[in-house]
NUGUFI-944056 format. One record per residue (C-alpha): residue number from 0; y, x, z; chain. Coordinates in steps of 0.2 Angstrom, whole numbers, plus 2048, in hexadecimal, padded with zeros to 3 digits. Each point is the difference from the previous one (the first is absolute). Last residue first. Layout:
! residues N
<NUM,<Y,X,Z>,"A">;
...
! end
This chain:
! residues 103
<102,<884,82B,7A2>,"A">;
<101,<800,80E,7F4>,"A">;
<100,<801,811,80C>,"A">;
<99,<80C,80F,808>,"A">;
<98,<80F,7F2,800>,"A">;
<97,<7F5,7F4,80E>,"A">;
<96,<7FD,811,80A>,"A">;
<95,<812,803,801>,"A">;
<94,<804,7EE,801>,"A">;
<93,<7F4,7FF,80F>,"A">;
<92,<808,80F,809>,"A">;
<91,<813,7F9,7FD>,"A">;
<90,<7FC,7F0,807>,"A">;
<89,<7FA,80A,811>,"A">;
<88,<7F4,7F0,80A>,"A">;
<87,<809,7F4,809>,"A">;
<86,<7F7,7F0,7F7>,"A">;
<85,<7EF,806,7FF>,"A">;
<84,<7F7,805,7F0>,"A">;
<83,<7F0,7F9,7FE>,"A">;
<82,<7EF,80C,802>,"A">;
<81,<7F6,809,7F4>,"A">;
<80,<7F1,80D,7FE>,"A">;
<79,<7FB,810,7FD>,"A">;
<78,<7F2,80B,808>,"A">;
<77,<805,813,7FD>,"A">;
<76,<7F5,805,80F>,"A">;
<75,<810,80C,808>,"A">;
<74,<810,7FD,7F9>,"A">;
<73,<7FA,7ED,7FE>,"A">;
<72,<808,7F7,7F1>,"A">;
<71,<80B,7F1,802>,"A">;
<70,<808,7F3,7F3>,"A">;
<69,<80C,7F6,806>,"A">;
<68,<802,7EE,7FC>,"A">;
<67,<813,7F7,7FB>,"A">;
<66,<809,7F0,805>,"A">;
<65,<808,7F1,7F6>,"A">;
<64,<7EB,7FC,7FA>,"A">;
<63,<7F6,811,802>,"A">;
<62,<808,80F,7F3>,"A">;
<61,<7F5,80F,801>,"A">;
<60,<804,811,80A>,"A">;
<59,<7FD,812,800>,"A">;
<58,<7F8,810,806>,"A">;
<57,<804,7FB,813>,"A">;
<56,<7F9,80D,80B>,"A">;
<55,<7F1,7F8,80C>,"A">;
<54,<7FE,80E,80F>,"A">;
<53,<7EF,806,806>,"A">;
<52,<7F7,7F5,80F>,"A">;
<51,<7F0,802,7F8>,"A">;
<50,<7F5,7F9,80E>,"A">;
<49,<801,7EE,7F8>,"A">;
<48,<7FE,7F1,80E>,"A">;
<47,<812,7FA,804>,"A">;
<46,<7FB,7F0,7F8>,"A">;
<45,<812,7F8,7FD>,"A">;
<44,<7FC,802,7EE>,"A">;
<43,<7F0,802,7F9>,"A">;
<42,<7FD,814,801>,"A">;
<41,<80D,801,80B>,"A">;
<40,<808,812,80A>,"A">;
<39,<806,808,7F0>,"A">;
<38,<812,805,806>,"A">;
<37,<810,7F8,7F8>,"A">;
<36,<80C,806,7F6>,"A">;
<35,<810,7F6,7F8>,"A">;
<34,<80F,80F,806>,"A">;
<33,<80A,7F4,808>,"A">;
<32,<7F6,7EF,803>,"A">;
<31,<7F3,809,808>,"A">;
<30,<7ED,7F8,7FA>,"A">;
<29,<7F5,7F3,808>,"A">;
<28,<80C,7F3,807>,"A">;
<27,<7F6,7F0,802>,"A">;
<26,<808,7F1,7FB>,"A">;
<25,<80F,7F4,805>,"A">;
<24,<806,80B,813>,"A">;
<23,<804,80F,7F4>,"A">;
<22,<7F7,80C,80F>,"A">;
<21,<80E,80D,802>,"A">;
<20,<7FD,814,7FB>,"A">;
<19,<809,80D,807>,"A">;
<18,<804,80F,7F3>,"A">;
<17,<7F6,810,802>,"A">;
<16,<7FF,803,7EC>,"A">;
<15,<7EC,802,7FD>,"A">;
<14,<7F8,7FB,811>,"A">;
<13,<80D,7EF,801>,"A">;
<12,<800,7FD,811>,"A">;
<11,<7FA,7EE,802>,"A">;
<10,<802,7EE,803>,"A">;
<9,<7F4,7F0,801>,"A">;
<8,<7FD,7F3,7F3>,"A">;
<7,<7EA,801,7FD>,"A">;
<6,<7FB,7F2,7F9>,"A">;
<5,<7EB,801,7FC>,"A">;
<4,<7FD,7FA,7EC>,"A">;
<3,<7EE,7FD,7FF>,"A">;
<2,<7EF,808,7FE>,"A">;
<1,<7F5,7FC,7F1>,"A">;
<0,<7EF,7FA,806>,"A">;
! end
């Protein structure tokens, strides 16, 4: 059986850039609004069960309705994979990605 969706909102120090991370208080916050990495703690989200624990770089992003997805790759495994956008994350870092692809 397919495991679900777990929400996970809570804060945290971002391992990558040091900024202080608030829960968004709508959906889980997974990634650091400033410099858009995450660390790969979910192998379904809001598990918490992968032992890789490398960070997620955004390599890009897709248009997703009026918002946009982010695309991660693992520094350490190389897993991909993709998560919304939230609404306090760095503009100027998603139009960056956004301009380096077709979307």
């Amino acid at each position: 059986m397919a495991k679900r969706f777990t929400m996970i909102d809570e804060g945290f120090v971002c391992l990558n850039c040091g900024n202080e991370v608030f829960p968004l208080k709508y959906t889980a916050r997974d990634h650091c609004p400033n410099c858009l990495r995450s660390v790969h703690l979910d192998n379904t989200p809001g598990d918490r069960d992968c032992d890789c624990h490398g960070i997620l770089e955004p390599i890009g992003v897709k248009k997703h309705k009026d918002s946009y997805k982010i695309i991660y790759r693992c520094q350490k495994c190389g897993m991909e994979k993709v998560n919304i956008s939230a609404i306090d994350d760095n503009i100027d870092l998603i139009i960056e990605l956004a301009s380096s692809m077709s979307i």
